[in-house]
Backbone as CSV, one residue per row, in Angstrom:
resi,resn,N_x,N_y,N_z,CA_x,CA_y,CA_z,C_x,C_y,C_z
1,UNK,-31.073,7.926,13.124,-30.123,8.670,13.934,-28.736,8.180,13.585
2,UNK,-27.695,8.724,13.539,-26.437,8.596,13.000,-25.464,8.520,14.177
3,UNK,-24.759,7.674,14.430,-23.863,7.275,15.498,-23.398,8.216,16.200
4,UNK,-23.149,9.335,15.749,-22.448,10.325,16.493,-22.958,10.719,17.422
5,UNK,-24.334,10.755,16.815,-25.521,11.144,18.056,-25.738,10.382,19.242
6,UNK,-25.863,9.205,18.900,-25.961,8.288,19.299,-24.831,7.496,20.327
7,UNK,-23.341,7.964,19.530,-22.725,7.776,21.310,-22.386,9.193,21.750
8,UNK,-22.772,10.660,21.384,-23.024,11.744,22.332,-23.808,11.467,23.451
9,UNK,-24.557,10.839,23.062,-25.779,10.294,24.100,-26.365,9.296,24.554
10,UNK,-24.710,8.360,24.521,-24.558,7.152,24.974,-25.252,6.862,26.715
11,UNK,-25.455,8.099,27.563,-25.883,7.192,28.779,-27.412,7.377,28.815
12,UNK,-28.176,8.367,27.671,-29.647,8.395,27.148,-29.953,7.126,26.583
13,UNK,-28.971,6.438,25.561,-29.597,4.958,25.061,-29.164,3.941,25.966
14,UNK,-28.403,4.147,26.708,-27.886,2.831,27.457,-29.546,2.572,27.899
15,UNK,-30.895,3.073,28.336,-31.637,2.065,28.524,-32.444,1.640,27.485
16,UNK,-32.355,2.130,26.117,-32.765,0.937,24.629,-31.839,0.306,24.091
17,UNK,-30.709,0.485,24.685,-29.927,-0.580,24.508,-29.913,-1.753,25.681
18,UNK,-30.363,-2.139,26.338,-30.353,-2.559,27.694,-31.691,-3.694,26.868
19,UNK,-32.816,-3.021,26.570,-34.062,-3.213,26.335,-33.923,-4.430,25.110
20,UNK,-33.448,-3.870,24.461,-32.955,-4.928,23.228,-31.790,-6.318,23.144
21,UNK,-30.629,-5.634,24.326,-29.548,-6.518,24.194,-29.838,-6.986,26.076
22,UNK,-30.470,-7.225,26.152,-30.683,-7.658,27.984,-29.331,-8.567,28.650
23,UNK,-28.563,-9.210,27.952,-27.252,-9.828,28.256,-26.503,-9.042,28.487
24,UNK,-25.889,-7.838,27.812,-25.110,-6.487,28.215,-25.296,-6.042,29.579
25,UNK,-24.666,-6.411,30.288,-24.270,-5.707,31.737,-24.270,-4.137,31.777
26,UNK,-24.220,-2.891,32.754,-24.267,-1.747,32.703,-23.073,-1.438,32.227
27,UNK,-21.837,-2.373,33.174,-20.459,-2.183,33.404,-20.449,-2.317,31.708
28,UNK,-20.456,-3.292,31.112,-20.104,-3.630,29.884,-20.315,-2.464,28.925
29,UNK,-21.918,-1.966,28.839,-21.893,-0.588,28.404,-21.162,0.251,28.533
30,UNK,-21.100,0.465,29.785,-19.942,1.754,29.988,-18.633,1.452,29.651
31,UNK,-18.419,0.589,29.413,-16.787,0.355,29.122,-16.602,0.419,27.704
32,UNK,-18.644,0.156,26.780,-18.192,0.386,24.872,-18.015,1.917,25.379
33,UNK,-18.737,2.428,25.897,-18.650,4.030,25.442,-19.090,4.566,24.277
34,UNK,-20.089,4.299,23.533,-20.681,4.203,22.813,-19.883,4.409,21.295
35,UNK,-18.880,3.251,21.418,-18.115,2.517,20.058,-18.925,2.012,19.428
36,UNK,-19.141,1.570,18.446,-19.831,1.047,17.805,-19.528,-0.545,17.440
37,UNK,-18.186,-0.417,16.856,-17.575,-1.729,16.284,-17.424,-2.590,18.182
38,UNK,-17.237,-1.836,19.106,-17.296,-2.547,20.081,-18.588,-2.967,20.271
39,UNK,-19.726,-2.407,20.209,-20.693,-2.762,20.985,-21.669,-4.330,20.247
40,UNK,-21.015,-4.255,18.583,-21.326,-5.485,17.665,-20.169,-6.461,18.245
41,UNK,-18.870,-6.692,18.666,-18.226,-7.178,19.332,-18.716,-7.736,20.442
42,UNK,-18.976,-6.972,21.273,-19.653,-7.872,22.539,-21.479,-8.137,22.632
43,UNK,-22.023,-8.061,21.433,-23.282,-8.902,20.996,-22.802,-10.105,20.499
44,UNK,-21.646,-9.679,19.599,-21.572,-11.103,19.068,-20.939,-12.191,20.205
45,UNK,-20.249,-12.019,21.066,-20.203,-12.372,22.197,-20.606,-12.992,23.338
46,UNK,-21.571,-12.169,23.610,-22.558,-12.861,24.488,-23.685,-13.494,24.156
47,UNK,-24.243,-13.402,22.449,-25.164,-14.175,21.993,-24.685,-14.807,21.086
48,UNK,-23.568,-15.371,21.040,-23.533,-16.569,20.008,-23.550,-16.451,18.883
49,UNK,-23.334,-15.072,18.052,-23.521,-15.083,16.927,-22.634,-14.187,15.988
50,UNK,-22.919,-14.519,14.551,-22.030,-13.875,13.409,-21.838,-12.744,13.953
51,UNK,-20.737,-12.128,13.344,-20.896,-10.303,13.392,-21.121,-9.883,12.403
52,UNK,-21.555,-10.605,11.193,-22.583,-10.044,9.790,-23.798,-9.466,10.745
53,UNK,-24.348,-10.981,11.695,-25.844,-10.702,12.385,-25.789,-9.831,13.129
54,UNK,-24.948,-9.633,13.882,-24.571,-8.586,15.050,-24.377,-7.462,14.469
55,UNK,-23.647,-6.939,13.774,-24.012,-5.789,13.030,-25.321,-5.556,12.168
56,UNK,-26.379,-6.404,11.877,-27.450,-6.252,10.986,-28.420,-5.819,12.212
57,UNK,-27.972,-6.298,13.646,-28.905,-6.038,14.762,-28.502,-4.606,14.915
58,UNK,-27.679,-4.066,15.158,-27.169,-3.028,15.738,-27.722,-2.053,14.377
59,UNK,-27.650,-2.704,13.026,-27.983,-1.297,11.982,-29.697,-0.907,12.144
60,UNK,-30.595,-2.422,12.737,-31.548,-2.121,12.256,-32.345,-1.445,13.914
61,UNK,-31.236,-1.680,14.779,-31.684,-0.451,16.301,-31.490,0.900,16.249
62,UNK,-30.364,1.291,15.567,-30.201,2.152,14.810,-31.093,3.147,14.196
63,UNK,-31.786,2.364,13.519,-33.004,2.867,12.220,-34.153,3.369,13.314
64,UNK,-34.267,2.771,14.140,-35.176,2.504,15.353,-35.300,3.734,16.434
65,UNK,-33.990,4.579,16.498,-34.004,5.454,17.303,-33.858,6.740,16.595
66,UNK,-34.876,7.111,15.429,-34.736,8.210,14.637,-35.991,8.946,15.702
């Protein structure tokens, strides 16, 4: 599925995104709005990690919701 889709129908994934990133608050969601470069921003954030990794998470959830 290709991002566009994907934040068209940002409050449909907010719960596989929820499912995967369980640290993400609702509020926090709603405030990416289904950005992208934000939503690897505040993974990398709240889990401690690269944003190489944080974006490799986000490409391969991605792949996930075809």
């Amino acid at each position: 599925m290709n991002w566009d889709r994907i934040s068209g129908n940002w409050k449909q994934m907010k719960g596989s995104l929820k499912e995967r990133w369980g640290k993400l608050t609702d509020d926090e969601l709603d405030q990416l709005g289904g950005q992208r470069d934000k939503l690897v921003g505040k993974i990398q954030e709240r889990y401690g990690c690269a944003k190489d990794d944080a974006d490799k998470q986000v490409q391969e959830w991605e792949n996930r919701q075809t």
